[in-house]
C-alpha positions as CSV (number, residue, x, y, z in Angstrom):
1,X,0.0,0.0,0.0
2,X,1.3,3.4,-1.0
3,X,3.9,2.0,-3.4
4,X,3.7,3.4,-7.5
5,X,3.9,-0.4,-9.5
6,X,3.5,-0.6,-13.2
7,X,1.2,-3.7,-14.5
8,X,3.8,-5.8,-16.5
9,X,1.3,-8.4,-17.8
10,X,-2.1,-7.6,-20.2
11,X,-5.3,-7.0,-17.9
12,X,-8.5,-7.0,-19.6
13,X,-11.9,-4.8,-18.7
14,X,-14.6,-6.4,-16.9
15,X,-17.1,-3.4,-16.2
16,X,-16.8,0.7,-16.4
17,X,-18.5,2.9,-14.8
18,X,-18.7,7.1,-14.5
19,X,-18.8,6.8,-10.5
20,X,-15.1,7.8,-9.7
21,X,-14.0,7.0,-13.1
22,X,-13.9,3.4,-11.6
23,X,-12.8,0.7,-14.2
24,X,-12.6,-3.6,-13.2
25,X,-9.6,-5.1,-14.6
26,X,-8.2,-8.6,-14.1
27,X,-5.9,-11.2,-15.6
28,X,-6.1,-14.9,-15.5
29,X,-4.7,-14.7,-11.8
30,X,-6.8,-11.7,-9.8
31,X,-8.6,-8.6,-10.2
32,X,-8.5,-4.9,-9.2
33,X,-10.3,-1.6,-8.9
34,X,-8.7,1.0,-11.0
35,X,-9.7,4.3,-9.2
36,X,-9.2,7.1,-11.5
37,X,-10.7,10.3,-9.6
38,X,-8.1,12.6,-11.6
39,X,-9.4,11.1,-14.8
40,X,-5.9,9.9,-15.6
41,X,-7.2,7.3,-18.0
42,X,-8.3,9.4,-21.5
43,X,-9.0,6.4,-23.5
44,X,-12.1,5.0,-24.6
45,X,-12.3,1.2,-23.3
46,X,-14.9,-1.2,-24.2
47,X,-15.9,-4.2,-21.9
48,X,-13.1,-7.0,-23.3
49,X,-10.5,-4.6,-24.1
50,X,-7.0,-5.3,-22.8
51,X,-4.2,-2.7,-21.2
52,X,-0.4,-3.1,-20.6
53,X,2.0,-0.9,-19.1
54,X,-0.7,0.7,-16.7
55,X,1.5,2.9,-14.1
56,X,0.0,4.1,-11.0
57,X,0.1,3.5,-6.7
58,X,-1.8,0.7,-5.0
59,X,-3.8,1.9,-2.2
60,X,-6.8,0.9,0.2
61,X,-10.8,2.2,-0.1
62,X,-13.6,0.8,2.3
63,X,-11.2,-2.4,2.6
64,X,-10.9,-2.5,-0.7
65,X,-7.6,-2.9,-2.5
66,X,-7.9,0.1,-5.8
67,X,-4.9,0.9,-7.7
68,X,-4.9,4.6,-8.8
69,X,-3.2,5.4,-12.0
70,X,-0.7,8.3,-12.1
71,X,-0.3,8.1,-16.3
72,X,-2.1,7.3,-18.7
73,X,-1.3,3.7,-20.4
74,X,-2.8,4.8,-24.2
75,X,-5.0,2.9,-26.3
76,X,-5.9,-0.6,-25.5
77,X,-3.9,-3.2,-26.3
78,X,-6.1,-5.9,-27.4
79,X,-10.1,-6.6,-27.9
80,X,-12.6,-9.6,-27.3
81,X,-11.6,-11.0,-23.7
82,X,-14.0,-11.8,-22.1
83,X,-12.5,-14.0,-18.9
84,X,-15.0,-17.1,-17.8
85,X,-16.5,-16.2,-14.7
86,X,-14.8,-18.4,-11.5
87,X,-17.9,-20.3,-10.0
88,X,-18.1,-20.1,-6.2
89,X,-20.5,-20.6,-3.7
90,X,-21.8,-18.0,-2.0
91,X,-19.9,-19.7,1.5
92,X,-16.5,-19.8,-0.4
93,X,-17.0,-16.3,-1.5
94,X,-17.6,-15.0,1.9
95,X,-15.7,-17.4,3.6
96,X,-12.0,-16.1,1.4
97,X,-13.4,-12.8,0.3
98,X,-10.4,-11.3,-0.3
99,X,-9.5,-13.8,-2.7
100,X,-12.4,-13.4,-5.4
101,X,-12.1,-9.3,-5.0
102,X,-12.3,-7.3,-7.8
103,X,-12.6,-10.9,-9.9
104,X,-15.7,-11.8,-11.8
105,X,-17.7,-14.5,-10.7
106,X,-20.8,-16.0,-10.7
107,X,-22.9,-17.8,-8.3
108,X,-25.0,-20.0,-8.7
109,X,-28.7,-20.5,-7.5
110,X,-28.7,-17.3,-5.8
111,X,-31.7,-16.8,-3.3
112,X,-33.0,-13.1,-2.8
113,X,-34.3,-13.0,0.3
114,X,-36.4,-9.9,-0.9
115,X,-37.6,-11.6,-3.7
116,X,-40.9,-9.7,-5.7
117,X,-39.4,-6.8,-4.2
118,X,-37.7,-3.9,-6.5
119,X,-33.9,-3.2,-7.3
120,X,-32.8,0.2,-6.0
121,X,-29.9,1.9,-6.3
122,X,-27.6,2.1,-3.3
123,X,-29.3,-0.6,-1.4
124,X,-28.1,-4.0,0.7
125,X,-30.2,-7.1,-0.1
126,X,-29.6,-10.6,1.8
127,X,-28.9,-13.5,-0.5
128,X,-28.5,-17.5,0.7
129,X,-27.7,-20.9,-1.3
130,X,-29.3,-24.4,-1.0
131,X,-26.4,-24.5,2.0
132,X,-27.8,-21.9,4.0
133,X,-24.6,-20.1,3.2
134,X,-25.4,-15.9,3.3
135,X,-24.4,-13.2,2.0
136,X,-25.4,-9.6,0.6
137,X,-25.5,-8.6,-2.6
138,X,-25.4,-5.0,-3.1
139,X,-26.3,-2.1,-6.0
140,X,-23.3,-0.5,-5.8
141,X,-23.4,-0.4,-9.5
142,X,-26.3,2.8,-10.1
143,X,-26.1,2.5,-13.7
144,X,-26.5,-1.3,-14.0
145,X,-29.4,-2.1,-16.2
146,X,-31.4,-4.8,-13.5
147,X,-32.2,-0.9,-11.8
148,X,-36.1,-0.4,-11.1
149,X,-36.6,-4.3,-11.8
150,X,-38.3,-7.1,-10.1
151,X,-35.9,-8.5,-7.7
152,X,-36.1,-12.7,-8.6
153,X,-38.4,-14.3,-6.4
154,X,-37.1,-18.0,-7.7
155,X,-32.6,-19.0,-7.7
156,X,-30.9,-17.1,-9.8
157,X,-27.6,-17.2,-11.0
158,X,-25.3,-14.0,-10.2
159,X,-22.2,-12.6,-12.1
160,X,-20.6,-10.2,-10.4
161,X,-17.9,-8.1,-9.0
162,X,-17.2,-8.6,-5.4
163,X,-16.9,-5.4,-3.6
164,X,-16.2,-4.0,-0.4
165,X,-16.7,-1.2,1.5
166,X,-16.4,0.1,4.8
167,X,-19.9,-1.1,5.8
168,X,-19.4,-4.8,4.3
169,X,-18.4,-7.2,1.9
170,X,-20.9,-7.9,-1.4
171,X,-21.3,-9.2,-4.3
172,X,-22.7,-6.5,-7.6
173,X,-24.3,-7.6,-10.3
């Protein structure tokens, strides 16, 4: 934490969003939250689209690892990748958080405890498996398209980014 690093492999773009100029990147190994108040990053990025050479100093947000660039890397390098999501269970996820952070996954059979209910933005909602594992999933995402939709009242599958914050550890859609 506080060190400047410079990412020496590809890392490809998992999901954007305006909010902090926040960009998901990961490799075959891990993920990470680029951070990019200053709007470092100028370049127009596509879901898929890979980086190298990305410069900037690892820090800590809400208990959540972000890297914040200090240049900008250019254009991106390579288009099309589109990682597999790692399958976990909602108990594994929660269990090694810290090890799926930042990383797409996807869960499987998914129950919303406030199933029928609607999608808001902002907002903490319970979720369990056929284990009676728990967990929350969280909109932390306010553009996401599920917004203002009916929350699944049967299992669901989830793919998503977990996510932390200073309040808790979830899972965004």
């Amino acid at each position: 934490i506080g060190n400047t690093y410079t990412i020496s492999g590809e890392i490809w773009l998992t999901y954007q969003q305006t909010n902090r100029n926040q960009k998901f990147f990961q490799d075959a190994t891990a993920g990470i939250l680029i951070d990019d108040f200053d709007g470092i990053i100028t370049s127009d990025f596509e879901i898929g689209d890979g980086i190298t050479g990305l410069s900037g100093v690892l820090g800590e947000y809400g208990g959540m690892l972000q890297f914040v660039p200090d240049t900008d890397q250019g254009d991106p390098t390579s288009s099309g990748n589109f990682p597999t999501p790692q399958v976990v269970t909602i108990g594994e996820l929660f269990t090694n958080f810290e090890m799926y952070e930042s990383e797409l996954v996807k869960i499987e059979s998914a129950i919303f405890a406030d199933g029928g209910s609607t999608f808001a933005t902002g907002q903490v909602y319970p979720i369990s498996d056929e284990s009676d594992a728990t967990g929350n999933f969280r909109t932390s995402f306010y553009d996401a398209g599920y917004m203002g939709t009916t929350i699944p009242v049967v299992p669901t599958d989830i793919i998503g980014l977990p996510n932390s914050r200073t309040d808790g550890e979830y899972i965004t859609a």
